[in-house]
N, C-alpha and C positions, 0 to 999 in steps of 0.2 A: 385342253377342253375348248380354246376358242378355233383351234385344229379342224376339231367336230364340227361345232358349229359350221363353219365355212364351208364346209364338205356339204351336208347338211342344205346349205340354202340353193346348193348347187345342183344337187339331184330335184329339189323341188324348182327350181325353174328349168330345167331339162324335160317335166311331165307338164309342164301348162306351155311351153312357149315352141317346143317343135327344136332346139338349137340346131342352126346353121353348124359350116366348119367355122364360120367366124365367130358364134358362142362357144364354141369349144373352145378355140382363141384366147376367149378372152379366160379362162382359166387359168391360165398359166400364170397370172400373179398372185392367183393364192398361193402357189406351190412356193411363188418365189416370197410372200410374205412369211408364209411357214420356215423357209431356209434364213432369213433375217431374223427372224422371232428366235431362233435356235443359236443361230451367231451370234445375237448381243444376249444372248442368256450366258449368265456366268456364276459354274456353282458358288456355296457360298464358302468360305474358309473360315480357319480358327482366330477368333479377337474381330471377328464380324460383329459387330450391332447393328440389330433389325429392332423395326414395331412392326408387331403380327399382334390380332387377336385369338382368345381363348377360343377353339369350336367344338370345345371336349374334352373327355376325361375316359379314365381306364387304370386298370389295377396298376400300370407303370409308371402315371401322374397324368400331364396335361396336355393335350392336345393344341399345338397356336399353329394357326395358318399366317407364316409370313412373305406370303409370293413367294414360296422357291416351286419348282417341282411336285416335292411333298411336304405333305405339313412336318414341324416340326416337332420334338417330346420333351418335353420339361420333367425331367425325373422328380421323381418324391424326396429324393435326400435334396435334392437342389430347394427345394418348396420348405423343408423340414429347417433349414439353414436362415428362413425370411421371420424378421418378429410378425407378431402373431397379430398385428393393427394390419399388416401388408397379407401377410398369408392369408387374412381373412376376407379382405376387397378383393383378391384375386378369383373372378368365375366366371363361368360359360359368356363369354363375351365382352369380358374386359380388355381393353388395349394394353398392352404391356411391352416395355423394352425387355429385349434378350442378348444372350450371349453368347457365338455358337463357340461351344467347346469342343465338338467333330460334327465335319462337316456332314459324315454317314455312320453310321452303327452298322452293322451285317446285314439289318433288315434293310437298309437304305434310306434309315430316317436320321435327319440330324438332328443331334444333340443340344438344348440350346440350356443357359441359364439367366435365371433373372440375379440369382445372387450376385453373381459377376458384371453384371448389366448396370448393378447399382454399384459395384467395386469399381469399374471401370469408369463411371459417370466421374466417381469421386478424385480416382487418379487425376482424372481431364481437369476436374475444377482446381484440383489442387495445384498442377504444373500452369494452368491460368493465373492462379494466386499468386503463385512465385515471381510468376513474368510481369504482373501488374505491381505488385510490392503492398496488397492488399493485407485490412488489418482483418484476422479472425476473431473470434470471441468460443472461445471452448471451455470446457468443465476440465477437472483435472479428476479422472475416473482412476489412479493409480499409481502408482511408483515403485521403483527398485533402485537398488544400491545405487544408480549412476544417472539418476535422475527421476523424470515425471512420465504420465503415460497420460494423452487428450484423445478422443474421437474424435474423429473428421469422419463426420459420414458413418460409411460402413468401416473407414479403414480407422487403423488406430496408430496415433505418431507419437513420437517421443521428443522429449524436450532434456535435452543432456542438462548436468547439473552446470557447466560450466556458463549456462546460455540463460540461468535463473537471476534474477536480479536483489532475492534477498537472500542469499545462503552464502555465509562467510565462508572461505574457503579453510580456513583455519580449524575448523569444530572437528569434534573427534566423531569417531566412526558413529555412536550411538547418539549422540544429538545430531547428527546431520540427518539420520535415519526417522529421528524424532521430527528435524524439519518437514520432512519431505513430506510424511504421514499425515501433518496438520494441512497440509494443503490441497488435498485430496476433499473432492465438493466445491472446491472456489472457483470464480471464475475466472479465466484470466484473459489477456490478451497476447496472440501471439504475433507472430511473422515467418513464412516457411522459409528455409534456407536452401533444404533437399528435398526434391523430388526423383525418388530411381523407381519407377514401377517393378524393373527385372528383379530388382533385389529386393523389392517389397522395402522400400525405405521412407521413411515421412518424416525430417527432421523440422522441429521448431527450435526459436529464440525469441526468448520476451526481452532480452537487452535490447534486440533490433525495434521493437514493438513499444518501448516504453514513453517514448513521444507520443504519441498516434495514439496509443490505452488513456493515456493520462486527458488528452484530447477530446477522446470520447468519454471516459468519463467524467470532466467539468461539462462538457456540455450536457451530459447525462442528469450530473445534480440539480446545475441553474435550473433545468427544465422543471425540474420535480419542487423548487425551491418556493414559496410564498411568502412576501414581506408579511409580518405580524408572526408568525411561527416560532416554533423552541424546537434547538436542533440538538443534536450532542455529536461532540466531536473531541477533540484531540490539538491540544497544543503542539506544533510543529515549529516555530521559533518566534523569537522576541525581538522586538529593534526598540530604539529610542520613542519611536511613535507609536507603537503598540504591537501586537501578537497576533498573530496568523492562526487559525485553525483549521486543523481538516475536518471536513464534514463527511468524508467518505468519497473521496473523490476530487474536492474543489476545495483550492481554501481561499478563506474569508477571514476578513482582516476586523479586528477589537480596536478601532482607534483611543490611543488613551484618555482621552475624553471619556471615552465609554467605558471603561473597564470599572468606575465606582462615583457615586454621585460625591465624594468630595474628590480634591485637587490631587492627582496622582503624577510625581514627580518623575520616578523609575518602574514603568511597568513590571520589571525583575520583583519588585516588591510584593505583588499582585499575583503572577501568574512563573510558572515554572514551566521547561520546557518537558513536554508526557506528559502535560496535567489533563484530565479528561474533565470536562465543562459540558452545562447546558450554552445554549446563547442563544441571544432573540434577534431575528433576522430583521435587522435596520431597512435594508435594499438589495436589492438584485438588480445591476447593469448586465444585460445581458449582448448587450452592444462592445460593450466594454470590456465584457466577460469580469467583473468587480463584485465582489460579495459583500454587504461590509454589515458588521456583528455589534452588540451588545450585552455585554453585561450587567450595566448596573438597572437594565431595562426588567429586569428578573430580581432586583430588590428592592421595596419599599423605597420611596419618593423622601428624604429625610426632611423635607419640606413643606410634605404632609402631617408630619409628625410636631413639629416645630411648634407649635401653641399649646401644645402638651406639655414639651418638655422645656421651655423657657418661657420668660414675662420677662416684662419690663422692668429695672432695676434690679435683676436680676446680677451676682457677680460669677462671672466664667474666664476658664483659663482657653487662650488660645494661642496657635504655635501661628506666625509668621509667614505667610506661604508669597507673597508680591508686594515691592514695595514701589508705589509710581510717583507722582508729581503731588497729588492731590492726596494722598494717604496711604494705609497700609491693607492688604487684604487678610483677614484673619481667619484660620480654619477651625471653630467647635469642634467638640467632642462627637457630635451628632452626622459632622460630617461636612455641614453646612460651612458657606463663608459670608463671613460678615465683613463689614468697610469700616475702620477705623481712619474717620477724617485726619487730615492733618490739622482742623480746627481745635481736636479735641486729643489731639497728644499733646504730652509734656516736656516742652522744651523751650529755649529760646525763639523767640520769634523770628528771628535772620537766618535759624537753622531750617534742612529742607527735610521732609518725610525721612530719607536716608540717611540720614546724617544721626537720625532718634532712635529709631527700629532696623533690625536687618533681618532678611530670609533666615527662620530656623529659629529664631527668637520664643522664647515663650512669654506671656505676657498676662497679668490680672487685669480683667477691665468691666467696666457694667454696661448693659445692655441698654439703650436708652430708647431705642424704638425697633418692633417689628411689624414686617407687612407680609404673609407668608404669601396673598394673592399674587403679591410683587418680588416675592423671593428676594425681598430686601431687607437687612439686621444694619441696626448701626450702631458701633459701638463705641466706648467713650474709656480715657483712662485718667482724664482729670479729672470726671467725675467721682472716682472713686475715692473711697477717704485714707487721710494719713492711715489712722487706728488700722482700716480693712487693709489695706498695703502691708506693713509692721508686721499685723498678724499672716499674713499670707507668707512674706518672707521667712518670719520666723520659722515656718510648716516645710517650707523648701526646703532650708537650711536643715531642719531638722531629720528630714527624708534624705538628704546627701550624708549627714552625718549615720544614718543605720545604716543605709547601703554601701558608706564605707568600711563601717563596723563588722558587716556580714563578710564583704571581700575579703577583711584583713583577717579573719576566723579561717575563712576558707583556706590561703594561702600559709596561716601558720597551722592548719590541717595538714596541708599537703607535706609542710616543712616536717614537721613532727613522723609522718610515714617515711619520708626519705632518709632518718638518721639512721634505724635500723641497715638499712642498702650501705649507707656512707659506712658504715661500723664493721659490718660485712668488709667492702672492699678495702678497707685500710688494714685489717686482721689479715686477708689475704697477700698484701703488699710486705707486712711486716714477718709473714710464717717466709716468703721469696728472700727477704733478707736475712733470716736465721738459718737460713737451707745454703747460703755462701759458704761457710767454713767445707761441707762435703764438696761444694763444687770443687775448693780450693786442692780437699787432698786428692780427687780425683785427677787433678791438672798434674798435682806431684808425683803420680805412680808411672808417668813417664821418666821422669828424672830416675829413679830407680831402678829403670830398666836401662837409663845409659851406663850409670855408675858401675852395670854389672856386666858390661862391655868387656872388661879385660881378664874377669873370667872366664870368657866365653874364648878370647884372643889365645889364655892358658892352653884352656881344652884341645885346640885345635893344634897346637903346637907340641903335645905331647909326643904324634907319630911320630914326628920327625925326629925326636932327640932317639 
């Protein structure tokens, strides 16, 4: 067309200007623009990607003009193959990638596809991925015996079982199958290993990926995280200082301070590991990347309760939980801890707090002052009287005496069931030793069979005489 044109502007100033031989002249570089235009045209081939727009339709599908020659046809099964959000934006004048699958049909038109167009885009991204070490995030849309099946794109890759990070390799054919099926919907994170376009191949590995996933999703959580909040999550291990939970992504840490408003010695006591908990979001370092958790934030204040459930001269038992310089710290039933001065324990005066009370102790004593605004109890064991002591012990004493009453029931329970077993195996012991006498004659019927030796010597000796 732009051929014409030139042609075209050349006959019209040929009729207003008279042309010399030197306008004829000057003709001669269209001819040779035309011979250039022809030269750097280069049909188009198969695995071409072009943008043309739509300029049409017809009963074979779409008409795109992509600068070749002729426009090019986007067949209807190629259209029939797009979801139906794409096939539907696609119309008379939309820009669209394509994908020449031949470069001429008989008519001389080339074949293009957008299917491929979007196949081909994904290859490209994917062999970029591989080369970068780029994390994905795909759905698990599938499985079969030998692992997962993700979408990428238009294409669909596989994730071998070997490359999975929670399927024991041990499980029998039908739980592993069972695995596989649970995971289908979740999201995961991968890392591509293979990319072979020729063989249509798209391998993934979430072992390679599980840095980088776990990565993304603590930063995922913190982000979504708001101090004051109630989370549920999952015990994931225990230490000396406290318990780690997972929130879904990130964990956060129960300092044992916070695991219960009274004094918690072994967090093991408290918390198992696969316990599933609320907990109340203490902080978020997000600098730090730190979660750190609460539970007794999620139970009544026992400090709150304290004017309720005790007064003053009041007598209560409490176990021993620190013993310092200046006295002992005693732990209530309620949870609370109260100071037991060293003015008000019982003992020699040259002796020290430690030397009176030790950690674990249990002890009778009265309550002599509380201040709940001050979360302060002080309690006293001089205060209390001989008679309340006496009778206090006497209750102890008598509580050790039924629970060892109960034990010793239990224990000659158990003896009593085991005589029948012991009666059994000794009847069996003694029928072993009445079954000796056949052992005996059995061992004899050899001996019988020598002694009959010389008959046999007889018989054989007979041809000869």
């Amino acid at each position: 067309m732009d051929v014409n044109v030139s042609v075209d502007q050349g006959q019209q100033g040929q009729s207003e200007h008279n042309p010399t031989d030197q306008d004829l002249g000057e003709e001669v570089p269209v001819s040779q623009d035309m011979g250039d235009y022809l030269e750097e045209y280069q049909s188009p081939k198969r695995g071409d990607i072009c943008t043309g727009v739509v300029i049409g339709s017809d009963a074979r599908g779409l008409i795109v003009d992509v600068g070749l020659k002729r426009e090019g046809l986007i067949p209807n099964e190629d259209l029939e193959r797009l979801d139906e959000e794409t096939r539907s934006a696609v119309q008379v004048g939309t820009e669209v990638t394509v994908f020449v699958l031949r470069p001429e049909d008989r008519n001389g038109y080339p074949i293009l596809s957008i299917h491929q167009a979007q196949l081909s885009k994904d290859w490209i991204k994917a062999e970029e991925m591989m080369e970068s070490g780029g994390l994905y995030e795909g759905e698990i849309s599938g499985y079969n015996r030998g692992g997962l099946i993700v979408k990428f794109g238009k294409i669909r890759g596989f994730v071998p079982a070997s490359q999975l990070v929670d399927l024991p390799r041990r499980l029998s054919q039908d739980d592993r199958r069972q695995r596989l099926a649970d995971m289908v919907g979740q999201q995961v994170g991968l890392k591509i290993i293979e990319v072979d376009r020729r063989r249509r191949r798209l391998i993934f590995s979430q072992r390679r990926a599980l840095r980088s996933w776990q990565e993304v999703q603590r930063n995922r959580v913190m982000d979504q995280l708001t101090e004051g909040e109630v989370q549920h999550g999952r015990v994931t291990s225990i230490t000396n200082f406290g318990a780690f939970v997972d929130l879904g992504g990130a964990d956060g840490l129960i300092h044992v301070s916070e695991l219960g408003w009274g004094r918690v010695d072994n967090p093991r006591q408290v918390l198992t590991v696969g316990d599933e908990v609320d907990v109340y979001v203490l902080d978020v370092d997000r600098q730090r990347k730190r979660i750190a958790l609460s539970l007794k934030r999620l139970q009544p204040d026992p400090w709150t309760l304290i004017d309720d459930h005790y007064q003053g001269g009041q007598l209560v038992e409490g176990r021993v939980t620190r013993v310092l310089d200046f006295g002992a710290f005693i732990e209530l039933d309620l949870g609370v801890e109260g100071l037991l001065h060293s003015s008000e324990m019982i003992g020699a005066p040259e002796l020290g707090p430690a030397d009176i009370v030790h950690p674990g102790e249990t002890l009778l004593l009265k309550i002599i002052r509380i201040d709940s605004s001050k979360r302060r109890l002080a309690l006293s064991a001089k205060q209390v009287r001989q008679s309340e002591w006496e009778r206090w012990v006497a209750e102890q004493q008598a509580a050790r005496e039924a629970q060892e009453t109960a034990e010793a029931q239990v224990v000659e329970a158990e003896g009593d069931a085991a005589e029948p077993e012991a009666e059994e195996a000794v009847s069996e012991v003694v029928a072993g030793e009445v079954a000796e006498p056949e052992a005996e004659e059995a061992v004899s019927e050899p001996v019988a069979d020598e002694v009959a030796e010389p008959e046999a010597e007889e018989a054989v000796s007979e041809p000869v005489a």
